[in-house]
Backbone bond lengths (Angstrom), bond angles and torsions (degrees), N, CA, C in turn:
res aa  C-N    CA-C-N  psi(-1)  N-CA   C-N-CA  omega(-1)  CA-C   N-CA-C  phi
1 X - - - 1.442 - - 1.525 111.50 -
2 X 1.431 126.03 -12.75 1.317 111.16 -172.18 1.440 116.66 -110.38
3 X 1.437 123.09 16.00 1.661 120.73 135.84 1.336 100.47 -69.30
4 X 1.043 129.24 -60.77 1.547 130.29 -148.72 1.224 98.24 -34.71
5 X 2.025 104.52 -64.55 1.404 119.97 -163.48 2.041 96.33 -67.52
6 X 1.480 120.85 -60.13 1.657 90.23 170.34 1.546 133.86 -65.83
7 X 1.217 140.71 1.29 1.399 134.22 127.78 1.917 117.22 -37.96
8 X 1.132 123.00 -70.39 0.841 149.13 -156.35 1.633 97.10 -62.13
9 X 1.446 110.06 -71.49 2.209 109.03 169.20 1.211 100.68 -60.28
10 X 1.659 144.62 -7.40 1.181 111.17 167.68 1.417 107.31 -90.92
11 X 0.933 107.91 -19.68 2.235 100.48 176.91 1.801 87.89 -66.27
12 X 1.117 107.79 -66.32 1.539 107.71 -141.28 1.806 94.41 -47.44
13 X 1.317 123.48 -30.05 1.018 131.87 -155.58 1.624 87.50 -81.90
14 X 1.170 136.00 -79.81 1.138 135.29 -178.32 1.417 112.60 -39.25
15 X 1.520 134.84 -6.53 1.477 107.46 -160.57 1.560 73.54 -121.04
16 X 1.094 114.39 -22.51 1.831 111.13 169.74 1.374 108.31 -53.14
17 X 1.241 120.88 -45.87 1.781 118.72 177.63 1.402 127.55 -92.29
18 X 1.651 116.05 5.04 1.298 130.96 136.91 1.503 128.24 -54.85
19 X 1.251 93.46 -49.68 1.692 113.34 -166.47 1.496 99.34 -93.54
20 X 1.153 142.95 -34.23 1.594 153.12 178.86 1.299 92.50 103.93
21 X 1.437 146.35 14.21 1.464 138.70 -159.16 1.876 102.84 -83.66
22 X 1.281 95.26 89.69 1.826 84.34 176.99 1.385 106.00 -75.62
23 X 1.024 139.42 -1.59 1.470 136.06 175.83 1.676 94.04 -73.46
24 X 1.143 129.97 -54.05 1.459 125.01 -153.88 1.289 99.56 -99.50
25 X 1.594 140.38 1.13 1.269 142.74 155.84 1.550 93.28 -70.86
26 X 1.172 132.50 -73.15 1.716 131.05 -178.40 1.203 99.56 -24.64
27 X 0.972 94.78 -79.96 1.885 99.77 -166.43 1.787 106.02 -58.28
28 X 0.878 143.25 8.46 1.434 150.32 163.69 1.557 102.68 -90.18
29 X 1.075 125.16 -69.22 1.683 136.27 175.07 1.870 102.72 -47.82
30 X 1.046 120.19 -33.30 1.530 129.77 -156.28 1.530 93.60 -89.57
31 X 1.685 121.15 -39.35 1.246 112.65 -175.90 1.603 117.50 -102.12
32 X 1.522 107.15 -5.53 1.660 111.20 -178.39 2.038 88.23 -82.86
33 X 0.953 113.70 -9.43 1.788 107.96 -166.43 1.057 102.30 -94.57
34 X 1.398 122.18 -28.44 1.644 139.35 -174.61 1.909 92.52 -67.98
35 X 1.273 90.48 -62.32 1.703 81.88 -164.59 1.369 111.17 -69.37
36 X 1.693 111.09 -33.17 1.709 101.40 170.94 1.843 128.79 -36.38
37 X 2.044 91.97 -47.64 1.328 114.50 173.89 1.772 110.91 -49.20
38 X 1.646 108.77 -43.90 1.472 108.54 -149.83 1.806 91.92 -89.19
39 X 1.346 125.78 -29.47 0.889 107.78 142.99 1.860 151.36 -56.68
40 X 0.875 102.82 -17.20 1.511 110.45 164.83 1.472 126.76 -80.23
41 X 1.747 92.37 -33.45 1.547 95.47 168.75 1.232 130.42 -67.42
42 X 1.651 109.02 -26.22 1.480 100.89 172.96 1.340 111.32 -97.75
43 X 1.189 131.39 5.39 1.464 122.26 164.93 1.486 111.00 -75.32
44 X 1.520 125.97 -21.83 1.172 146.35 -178.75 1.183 98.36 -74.73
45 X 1.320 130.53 -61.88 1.316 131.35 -168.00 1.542 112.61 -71.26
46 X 1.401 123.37 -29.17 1.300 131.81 -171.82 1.855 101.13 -84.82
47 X 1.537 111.15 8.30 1.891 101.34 -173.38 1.449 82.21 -127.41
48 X 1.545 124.37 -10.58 1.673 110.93 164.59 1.433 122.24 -85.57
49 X 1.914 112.32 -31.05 1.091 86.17 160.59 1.243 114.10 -89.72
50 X 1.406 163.05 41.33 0.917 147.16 159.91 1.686 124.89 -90.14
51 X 1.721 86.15 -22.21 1.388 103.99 -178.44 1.644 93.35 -101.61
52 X 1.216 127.87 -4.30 1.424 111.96 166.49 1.290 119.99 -83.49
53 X 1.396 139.03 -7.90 1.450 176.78 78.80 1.532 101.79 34.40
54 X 1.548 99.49 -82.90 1.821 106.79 -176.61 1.184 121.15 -63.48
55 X 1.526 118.42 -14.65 1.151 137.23 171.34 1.960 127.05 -60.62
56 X 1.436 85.32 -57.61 1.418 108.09 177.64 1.924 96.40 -75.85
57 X 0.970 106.51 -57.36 2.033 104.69 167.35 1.614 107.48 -27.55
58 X 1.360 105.34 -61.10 2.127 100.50 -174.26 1.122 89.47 -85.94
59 X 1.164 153.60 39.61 1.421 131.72 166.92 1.645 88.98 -111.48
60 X 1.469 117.45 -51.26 1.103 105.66 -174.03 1.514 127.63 -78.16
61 X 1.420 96.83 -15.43 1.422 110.95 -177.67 2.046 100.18 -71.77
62 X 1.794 112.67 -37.23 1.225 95.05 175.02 1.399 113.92 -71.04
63 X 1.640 124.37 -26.21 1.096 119.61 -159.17 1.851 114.82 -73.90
64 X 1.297 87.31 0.24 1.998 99.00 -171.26 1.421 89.79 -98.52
65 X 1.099 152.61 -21.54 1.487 119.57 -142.87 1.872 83.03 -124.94
């Protein structure tokens, strides 16, 4: 979802500074940041579980020997 939403604040944003509409430039900036955010979160989330992964690996690897 968070290209969609930064695709999406960059039109609104651009057609806000076509039109002079600073209301719909806000809300363009407000939703390209949203998806920047929602993208980061799952890159965040995708290096915890990954590291929750290697984790449980030496755990079991100590728990065998």
């Amino acid at each position: 979802m968070g290209l969609w939403d930064k695709l999406m604040g960059r039109g609104k944003k651009a057609a806000g500074d076509v039109m002079g509409d600073s209301s719909l430039r806000r809300q363009g900036t407000h939703q390209e940041k949203e998806g920047n955010l929602e993208d980061s979160a799952a890159r965040h989330e995708e290096l915890a579980s990954e590291e929750r992964t290697q984790a449980a690996e030496h755990r079991a690897e100590r728990d065998s020997t």
